[in-house]
N, C-alpha and C positions, 0 to 999 in steps of 0.2 A: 394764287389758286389754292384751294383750301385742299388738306389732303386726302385720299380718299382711304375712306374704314379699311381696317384689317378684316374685322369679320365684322359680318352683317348677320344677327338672329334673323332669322324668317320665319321664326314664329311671333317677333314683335310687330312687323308689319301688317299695316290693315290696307289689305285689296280693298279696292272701290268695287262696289256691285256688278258692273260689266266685267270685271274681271273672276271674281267669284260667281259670277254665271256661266263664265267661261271654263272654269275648270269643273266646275259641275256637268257644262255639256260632254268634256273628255271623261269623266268619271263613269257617268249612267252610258256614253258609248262603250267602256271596257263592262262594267258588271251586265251590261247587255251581250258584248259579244262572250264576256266567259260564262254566264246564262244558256247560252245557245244548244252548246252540248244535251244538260239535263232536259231542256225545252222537248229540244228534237226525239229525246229517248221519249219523252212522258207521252209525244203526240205518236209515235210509231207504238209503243206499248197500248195506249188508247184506241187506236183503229186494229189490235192485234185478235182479239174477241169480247162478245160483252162482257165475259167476267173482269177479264182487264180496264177495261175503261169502267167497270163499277167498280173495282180497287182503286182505281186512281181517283174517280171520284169522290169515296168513302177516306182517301187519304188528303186529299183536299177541304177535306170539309172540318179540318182539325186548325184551329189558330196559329201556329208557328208555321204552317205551311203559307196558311191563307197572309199571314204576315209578311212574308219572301213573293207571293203571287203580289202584296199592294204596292212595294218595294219595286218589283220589274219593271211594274204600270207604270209606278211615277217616273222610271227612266227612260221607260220608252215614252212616255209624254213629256218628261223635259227635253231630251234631246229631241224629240219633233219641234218642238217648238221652238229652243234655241236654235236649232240646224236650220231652221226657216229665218229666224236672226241673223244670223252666219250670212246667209246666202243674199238678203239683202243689205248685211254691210262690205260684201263681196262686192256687190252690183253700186256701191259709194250712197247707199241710201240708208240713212240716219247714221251717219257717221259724226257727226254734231254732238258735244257732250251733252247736253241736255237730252235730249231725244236716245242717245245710246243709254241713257240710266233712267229712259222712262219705259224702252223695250225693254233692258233687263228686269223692271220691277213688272213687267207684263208677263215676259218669260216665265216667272215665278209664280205671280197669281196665278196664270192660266195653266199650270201646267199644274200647280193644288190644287186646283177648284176644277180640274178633270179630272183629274185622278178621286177627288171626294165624291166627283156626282159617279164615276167609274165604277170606283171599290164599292160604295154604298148601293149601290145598281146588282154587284154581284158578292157582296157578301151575305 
């Protein structure tokens, strides 16, 4: 039995795609929940009166903000979309390594190319 490493880098190691979708889904779920806070103030200040909801629009309409708004998008649409992954390799469906590394590369596409037609929709 051959012995086992003292240390192991974990920065040498290359995740396979299903894995690096997977920590992408836990990722966009935290900068989703710790988003939530500022989310909730921006939409309670926005229904506060129209002057407010015209500040926040007028401050929205600047790039580093609009950059953080295309950022949330892609999280909340990766994690829809892997959370929908999840739930059907829950249910034992595409659990197959082929098929688990053609949803992950789906996961990916669909969840860029809605977020492009998204942001491009409302920048």
């Amino acid at each position: 039995m051959p012995a086992r490493p003292k240390y192991l880098n974990l920065m040498q190691i290359r995740l396979p795609l299903p894995a690096f979708v997977s920590i992408l889904h836990r990722m966009s779920g935290a900068a989703l929940f710790l988003a939530l806070p500022l989310m909730l103030w921006w939409l309670q200040r926005s229904l506060t009166s129209f002057n407010t909801f015209a500040a926040l629009k007028a401050a929205l309409a600047h790039w580093p903000l609009k950059l953080v708004m295309l950022a949330l998008l892609w999280a909340y649409l990766h994690h829809l979309c892997a959370g929908i992954r999840h739930l059907a390799l829950d249910l034992d469906a595409g659990t197959e390594l082929a098929t688990a590394r053609l949803t992950a590369r789906l996961v990916l596409g669909v969840s860029l190319a809605l977020t492009a037609v998204v942001g491009a929709a409302l920048w």
